[in-house]
VOGU-3710 file (C-alpha; in Angstrom, 3 decimals, decimal comma):
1> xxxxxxxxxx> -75,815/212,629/-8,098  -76,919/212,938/-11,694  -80,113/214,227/-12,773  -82,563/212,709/-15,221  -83,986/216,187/-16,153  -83,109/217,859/-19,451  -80,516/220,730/-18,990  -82,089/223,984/-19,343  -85,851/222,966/-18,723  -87,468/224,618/-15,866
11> xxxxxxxxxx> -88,756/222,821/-12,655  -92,452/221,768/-13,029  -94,619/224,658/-10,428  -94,978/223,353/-6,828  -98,468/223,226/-6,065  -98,832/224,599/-1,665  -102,315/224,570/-2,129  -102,918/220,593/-3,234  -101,530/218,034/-1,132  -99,000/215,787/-2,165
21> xxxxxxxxxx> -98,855/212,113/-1,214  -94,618/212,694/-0,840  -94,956/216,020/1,389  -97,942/213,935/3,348  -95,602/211,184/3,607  -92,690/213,645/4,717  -94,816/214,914/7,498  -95,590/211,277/8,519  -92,027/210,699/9,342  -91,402/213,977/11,001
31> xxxxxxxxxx> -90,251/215,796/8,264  -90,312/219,612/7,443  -90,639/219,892/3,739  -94,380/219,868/4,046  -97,085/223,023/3,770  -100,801/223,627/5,458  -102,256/221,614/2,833  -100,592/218,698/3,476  -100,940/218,661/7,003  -104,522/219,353/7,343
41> xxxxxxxxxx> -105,110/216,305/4,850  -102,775/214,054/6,650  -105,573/215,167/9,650  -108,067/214,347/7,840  -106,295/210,601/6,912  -105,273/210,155/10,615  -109,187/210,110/12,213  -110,034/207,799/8,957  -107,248/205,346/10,348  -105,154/206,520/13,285
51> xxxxxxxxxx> -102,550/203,929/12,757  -101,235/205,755/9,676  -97,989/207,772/11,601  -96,910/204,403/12,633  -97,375/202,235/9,401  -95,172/205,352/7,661  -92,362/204,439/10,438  -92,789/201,069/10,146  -93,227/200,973/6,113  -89,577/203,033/6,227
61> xxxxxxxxxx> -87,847/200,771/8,772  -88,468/198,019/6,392  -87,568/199,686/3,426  -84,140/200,427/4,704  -83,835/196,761/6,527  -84,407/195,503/2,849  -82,039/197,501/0,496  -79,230/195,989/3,596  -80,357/192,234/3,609  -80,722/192,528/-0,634
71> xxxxxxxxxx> -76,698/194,116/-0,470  -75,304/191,808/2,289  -77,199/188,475/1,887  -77,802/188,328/-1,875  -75,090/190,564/-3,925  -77,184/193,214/-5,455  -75,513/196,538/-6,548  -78,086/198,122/-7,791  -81,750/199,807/-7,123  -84,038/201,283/-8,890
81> xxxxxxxxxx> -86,982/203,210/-6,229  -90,062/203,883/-8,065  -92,334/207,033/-6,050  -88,625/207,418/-4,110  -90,202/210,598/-1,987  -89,120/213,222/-0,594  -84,992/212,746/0,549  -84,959/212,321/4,122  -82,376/210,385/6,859  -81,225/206,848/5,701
91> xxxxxxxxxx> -82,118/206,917/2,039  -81,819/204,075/-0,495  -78,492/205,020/-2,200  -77,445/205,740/1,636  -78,299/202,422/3,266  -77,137/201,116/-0,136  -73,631/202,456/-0,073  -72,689/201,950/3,419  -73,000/198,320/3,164  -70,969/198,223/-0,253
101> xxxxxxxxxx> -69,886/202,226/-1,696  -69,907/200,665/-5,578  -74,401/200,318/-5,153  -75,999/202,459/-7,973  -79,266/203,493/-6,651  -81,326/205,240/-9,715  -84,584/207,318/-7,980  -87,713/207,703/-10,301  -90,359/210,263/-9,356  -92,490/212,657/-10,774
111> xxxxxxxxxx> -93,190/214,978/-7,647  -91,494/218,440/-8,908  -90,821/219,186/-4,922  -89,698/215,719/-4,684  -87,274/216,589/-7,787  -86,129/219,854/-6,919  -85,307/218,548/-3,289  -83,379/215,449/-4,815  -81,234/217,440/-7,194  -80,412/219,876/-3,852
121> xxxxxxxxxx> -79,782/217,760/-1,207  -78,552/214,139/-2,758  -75,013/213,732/-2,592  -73,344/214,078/-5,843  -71,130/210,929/-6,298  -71,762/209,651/-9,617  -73,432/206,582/-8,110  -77,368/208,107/-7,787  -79,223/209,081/-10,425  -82,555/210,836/-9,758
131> xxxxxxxxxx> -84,974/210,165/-13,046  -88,196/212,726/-13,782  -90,340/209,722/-15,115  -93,856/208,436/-14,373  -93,394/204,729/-13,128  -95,718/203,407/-15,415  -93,329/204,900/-18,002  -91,244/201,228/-17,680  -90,014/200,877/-21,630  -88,584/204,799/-21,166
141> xxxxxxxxxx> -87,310/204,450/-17,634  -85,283/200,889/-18,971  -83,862/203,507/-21,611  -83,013/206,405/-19,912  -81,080/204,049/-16,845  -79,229/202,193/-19,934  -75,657/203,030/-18,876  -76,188/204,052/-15,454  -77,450/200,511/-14,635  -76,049/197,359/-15,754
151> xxxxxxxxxx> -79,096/195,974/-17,247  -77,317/192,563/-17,448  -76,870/191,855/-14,273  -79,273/191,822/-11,277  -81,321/194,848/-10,355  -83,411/195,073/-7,428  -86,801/197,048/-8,482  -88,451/198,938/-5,317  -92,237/199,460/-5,493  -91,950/200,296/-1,326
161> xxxxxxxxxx> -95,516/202,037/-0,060  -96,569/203,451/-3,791  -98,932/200,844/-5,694  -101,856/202,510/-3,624  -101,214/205,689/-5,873  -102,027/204,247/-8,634  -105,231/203,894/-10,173  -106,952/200,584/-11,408  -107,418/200,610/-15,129  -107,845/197,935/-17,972
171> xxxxxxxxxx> -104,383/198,953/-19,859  -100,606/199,180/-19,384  -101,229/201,815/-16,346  -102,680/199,186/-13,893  -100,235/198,853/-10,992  -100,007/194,896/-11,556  -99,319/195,794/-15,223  -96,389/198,173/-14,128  -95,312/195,443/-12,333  -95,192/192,893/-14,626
181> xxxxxxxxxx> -93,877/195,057/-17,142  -91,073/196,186/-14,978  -90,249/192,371/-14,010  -90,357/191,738/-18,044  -87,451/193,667/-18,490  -85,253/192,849/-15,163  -82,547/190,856/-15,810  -82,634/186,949/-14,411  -82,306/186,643/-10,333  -83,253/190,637/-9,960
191> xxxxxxxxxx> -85,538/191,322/-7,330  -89,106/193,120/-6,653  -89,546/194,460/-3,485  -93,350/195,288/-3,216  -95,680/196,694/-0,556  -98,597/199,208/-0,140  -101,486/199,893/2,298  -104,224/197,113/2,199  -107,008/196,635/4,779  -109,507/194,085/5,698
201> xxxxxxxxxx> -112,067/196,602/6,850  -114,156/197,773/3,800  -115,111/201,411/5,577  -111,474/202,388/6,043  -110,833/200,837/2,425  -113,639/203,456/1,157  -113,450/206,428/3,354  -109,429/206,849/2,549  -109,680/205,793/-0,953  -112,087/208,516/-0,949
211> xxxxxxxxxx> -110,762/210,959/0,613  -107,380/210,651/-0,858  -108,747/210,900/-4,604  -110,462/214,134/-3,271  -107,235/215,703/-1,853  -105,038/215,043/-4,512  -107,294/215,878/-6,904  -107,770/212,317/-8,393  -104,018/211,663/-8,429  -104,517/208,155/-5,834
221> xxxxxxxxxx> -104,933/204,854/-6,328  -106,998/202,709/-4,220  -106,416/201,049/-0,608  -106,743/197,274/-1,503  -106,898/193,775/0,081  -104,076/191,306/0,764  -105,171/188,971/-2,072  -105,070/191,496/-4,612  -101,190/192,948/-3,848  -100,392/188,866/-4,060
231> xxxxxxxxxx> -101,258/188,942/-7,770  -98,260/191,101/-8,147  -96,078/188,184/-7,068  -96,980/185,837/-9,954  -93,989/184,039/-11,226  -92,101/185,306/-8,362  -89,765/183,474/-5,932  -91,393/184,995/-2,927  -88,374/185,240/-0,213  -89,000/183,725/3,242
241> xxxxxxxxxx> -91,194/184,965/5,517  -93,246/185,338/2,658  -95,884/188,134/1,545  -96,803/190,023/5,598  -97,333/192,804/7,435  -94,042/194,906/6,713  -92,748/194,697/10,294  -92,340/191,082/10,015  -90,459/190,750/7,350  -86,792/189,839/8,809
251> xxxxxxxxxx> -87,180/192,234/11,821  -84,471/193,580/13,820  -86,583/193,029/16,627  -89,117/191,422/18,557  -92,453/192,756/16,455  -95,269/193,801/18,386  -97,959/191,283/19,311  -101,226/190,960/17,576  -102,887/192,748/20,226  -100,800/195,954/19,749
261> xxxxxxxxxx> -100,883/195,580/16,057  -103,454/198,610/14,222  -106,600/197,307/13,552  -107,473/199,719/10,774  -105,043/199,001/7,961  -101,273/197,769/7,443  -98,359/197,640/4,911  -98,243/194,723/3,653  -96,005/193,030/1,098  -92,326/191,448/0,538
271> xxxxxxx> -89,661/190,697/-1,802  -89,684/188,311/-5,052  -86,878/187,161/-7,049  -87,122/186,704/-10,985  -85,948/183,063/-11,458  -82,553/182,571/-12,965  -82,192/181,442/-16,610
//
């Protein structure tokens, strides 16, 4: 593993006190690297929309299913997870590098727990790269990958579960800017592998949007509607089964039937290719 932070600069403080969307997610899965905070907010989240344990499951089932199909069925080599999280079982670079050890899988976050976990626990092989960066930071995360990713040959970008973190504005910050901004400077047939939370029901929309920009202390997004994570695909080769609910996207099995699906929100999403030259 190599690190993207500057030798000698101290970690950033980890905050117990205000939950964090990675340690909420962490606890989601059944992880331990997680405080009070945290859990009482993920609480809080699960009697706003009860399905939320299971989309977290589901949302990291198909994240690993995807980084496998993208290796085996279409050549890529390398990744590059926006909002990667907190390490846990089966990460990118692992999935990655089972199916083919040469993948390069370059993490960007700017969680300092996330950080100081990565640069702990990541296996150091020279192939990973974990990057202190913003994600809307795309022109200096394209620099500070140059020579740890071939940027002349495909890349697949991962925005897996994150857009929702990020706030709507009217400038280069807007999650479908990041997006096309990213895509702007992938090379020809890389891929973007997008999903976040949406819902049709405007009360859960509200009363988690809500409550997460409360918690976090106005560091979330906004819960949105299918139409509006479809934007992201423009000028995107969407991959069969097109944009769905994250579970049916190439399953390893059966999915569930519509009556055992959650009714409150899902993750929804899939996988574009940027058209060859």
């Amino acid at each position: 593993m190599e690190s993207g932070q500057t030798p000698g600069t101290p970690s950033p403080l980890i905050d117990m006190h205000t939950p964090s969307v990675a340690r909420m997610y962490d606890w989601l899965l059944g992880g331990v690297e997680n405080y009070a905070s945290d859990r009482e907010a993920c609480a809080r989240l699960l009697e706003i929309a009860p399905s939320t344990q299971l989309l977290a499951r589901n949302n990291r089932a198909f994240l690993q299913r995807v980084v496998r199909i993208l290796v085996e069925e279409y050549g890529i080599r390398q990744f590059l997870d926006h909002g990667s999280g907190l390490p846990t079982q089966d990460n990118v670079h692992e999935v990655a590098q089972r199916a083919d050890p040469r993948c390069r899988v370059a993490y960007i976050d700017n969680d300092p727990m996330v950080l100081a976990h990565a640069q702990t626990t990541l296996h150091e092989d020279g192939r990973t790269l974990v990057l202190s960066k913003d994600m809307r930071r795309t022109a200096e995360i394209r620099r500070e990958t140059d020579g740890f990713l071939d940027w002349d040959r495909p890349i697949a970008a991962l925005f897996v579960s994150v857009l929702h973190c990020l706030k709507d504005t009217d400038d280069e910050n807007d999650p479908a800017a990041v997006v096309r901004n990213t895509a702007a400077l992938l090379p020809p047939g890389s891929f973007m592998v997008i999903c976040q939370l949406v819902s049709e029901d405007a009360v859960v929309r509200d009363e988690v949007t809500r409550l997460m920009d409360v918690t976090t202390h106005g560091t979330w997004g906004r819960v949105r509607e299918p139409h509006e994570v479809r934007r992201y695909f423009d000028g995107l080769d969407v991959l069969a089964p097109g944009l769905v609910d994250v579970v049916d996207w190439r399953p390893d099995s059966t999915p569930p039937p519509a009556s055992h699906r959650p009714r409150d929100w899902v993750e929804w999403g899939g996988v574009g290719r940027l058209r060859a030259v």
